[in-house]
ZAMARGU-4260 file (C-alpha; in steps of 0.2 Angstrom, whole numbers, plus 5000, padded with zeros to 4 digits):
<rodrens>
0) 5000/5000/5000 | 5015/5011/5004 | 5019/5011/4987 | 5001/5016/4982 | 4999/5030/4992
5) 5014/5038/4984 | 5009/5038/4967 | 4991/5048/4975 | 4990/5067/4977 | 4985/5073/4995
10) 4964/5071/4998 | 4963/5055/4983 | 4953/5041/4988 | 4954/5025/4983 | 4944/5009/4989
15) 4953/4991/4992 | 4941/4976/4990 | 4944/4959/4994 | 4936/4940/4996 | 4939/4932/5014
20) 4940/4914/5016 | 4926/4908/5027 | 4927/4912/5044 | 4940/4925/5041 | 4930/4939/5042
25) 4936/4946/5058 | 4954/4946/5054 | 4951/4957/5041 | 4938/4971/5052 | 4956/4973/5064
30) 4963/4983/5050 | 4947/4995/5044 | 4939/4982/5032 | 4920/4981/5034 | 4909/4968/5031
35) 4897/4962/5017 | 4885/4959/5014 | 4877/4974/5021 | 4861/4986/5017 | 4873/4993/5005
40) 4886/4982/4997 | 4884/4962/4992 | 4896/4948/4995 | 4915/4952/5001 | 4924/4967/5012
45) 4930/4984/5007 | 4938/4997/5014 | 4941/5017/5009 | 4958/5024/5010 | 4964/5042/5008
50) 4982/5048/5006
</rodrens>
């Protein structure tokens, strides 16, 4: 991600997606990533980052 945010001017957004393995889940919400499916989003977890 490091490199990622370098290549991003100050106030860009970007979102990261992902598919957790079964039961996984809660690994993933330590570090900002929210669950799915929720009244919003289908299947998987995403999160939104700003550099």
């Amino acid at each position: 991600m490091d490199y990622l945010h370098s290549q991003l001017k100050p106030g860009y957004k970007f979102m990261v997606c992902l598919m957790a393995a079964k039961g996984k889940e809660e690994f993933y919400k330590k570090f900002g990533f929210i669950d799915r499916p929720n009244e919003n989003f289908g299947c998987g977890m995403h999160q939104w980052l700003e550099t």
